[in-house]
C-alpha positions in Angstrom: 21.1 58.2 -18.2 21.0 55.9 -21.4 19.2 53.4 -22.7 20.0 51.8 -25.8 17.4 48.7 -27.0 18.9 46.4 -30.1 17.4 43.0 -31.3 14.2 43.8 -32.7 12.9 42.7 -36.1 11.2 40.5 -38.5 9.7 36.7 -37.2 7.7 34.0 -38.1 5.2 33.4 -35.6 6.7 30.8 -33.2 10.0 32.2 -33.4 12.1 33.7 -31.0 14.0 36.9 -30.8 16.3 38.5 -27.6 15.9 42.0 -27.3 19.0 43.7 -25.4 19.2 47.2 -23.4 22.4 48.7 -22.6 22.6 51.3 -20.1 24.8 54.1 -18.9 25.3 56.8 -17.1 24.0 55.4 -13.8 25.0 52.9 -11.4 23.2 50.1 -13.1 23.5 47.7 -10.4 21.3 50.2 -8.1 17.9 50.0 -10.4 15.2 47.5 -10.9 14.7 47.3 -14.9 11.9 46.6 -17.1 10.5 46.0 -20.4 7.2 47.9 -22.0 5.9 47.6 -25.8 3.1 49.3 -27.7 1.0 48.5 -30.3 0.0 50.3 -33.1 -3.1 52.0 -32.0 -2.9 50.8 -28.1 -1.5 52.2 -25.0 1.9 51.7 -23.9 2.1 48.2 -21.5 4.1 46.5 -18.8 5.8 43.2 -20.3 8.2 42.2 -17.3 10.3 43.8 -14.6 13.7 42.5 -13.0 14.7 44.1 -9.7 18.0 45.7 -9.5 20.0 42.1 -8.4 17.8 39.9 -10.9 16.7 38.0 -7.9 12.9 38.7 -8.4 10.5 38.8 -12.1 7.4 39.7 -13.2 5.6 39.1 -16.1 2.2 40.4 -17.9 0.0 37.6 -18.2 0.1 37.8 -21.7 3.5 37.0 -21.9 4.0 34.4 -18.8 5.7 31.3 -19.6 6.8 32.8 -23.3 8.9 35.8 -22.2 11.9 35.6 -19.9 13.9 38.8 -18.4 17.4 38.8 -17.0 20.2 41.1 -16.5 24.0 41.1 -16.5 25.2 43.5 -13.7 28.7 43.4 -15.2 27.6 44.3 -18.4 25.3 47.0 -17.8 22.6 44.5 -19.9 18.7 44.0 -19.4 17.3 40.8 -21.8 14.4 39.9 -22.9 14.3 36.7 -24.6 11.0 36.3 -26.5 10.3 32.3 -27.6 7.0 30.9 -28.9 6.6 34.7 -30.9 2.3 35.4 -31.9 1.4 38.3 -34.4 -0.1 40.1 -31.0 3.2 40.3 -29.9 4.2 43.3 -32.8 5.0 46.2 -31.0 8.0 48.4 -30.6 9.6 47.6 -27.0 11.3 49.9 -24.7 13.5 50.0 -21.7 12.7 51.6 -18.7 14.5 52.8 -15.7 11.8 55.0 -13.7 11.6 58.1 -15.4 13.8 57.1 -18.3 13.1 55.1 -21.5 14.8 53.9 -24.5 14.1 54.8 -28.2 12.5 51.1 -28.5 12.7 48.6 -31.0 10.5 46.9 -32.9 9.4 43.6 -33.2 7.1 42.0 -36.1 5.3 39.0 -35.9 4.4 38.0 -38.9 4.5 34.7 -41.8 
């Protein structure tokens, strides 16, 4: 199993960024998805989850309404497109499939 984050970096607050996670080695298809982040200094936290035909979302509170996950089956994809960007949303964010993450990538808020 791999998971492979791109489409972090540097935005002004109110800005939006798409992160991408490419995966292999499993049948993608099969596996609900979802998106983490940490903080500098904070635990690791939930940001959204896709199940494994994109039919059903979730979304921390946090991010409701700002965030929005999807997938591509055919592309062995998971999104996260990230609008209306704070500075509380810095973190590095990571890809998750049950027991396996990606290295993560980070995002900075910032003016």
């Amino acid at each position: 199993v791999q998971l492979v984050e791109s489409g972090g970096g540097l935005v002004q607050p109110g800005g939006s960024l798409r992160l991408s996670c490419a995966a292999s080695g499993f049948t993608f298809s099969s596996y609900g998805m979802s998106w983490y982040r940490q903080a500098p200094g904070k635990e690791r936290e939930l940001v959204a989850v896709i199940s494994s035909t994109g039919g059903n979302t979730n979304y921390a509170n946090s991010v409701k309404g700002r965030f929005t996950i999807s997938r591509d089956n055919a592309k062995n994809t998971v999104y996260l497109q990230m609008n209306s960007l704070k500075p509380e949303d810095t973190a590095v964010y990571y890809c998750r499939r049950q027991a396996y993450w990606g290295q993560g990538t980070q995002v900075t808020v910032s003016s």
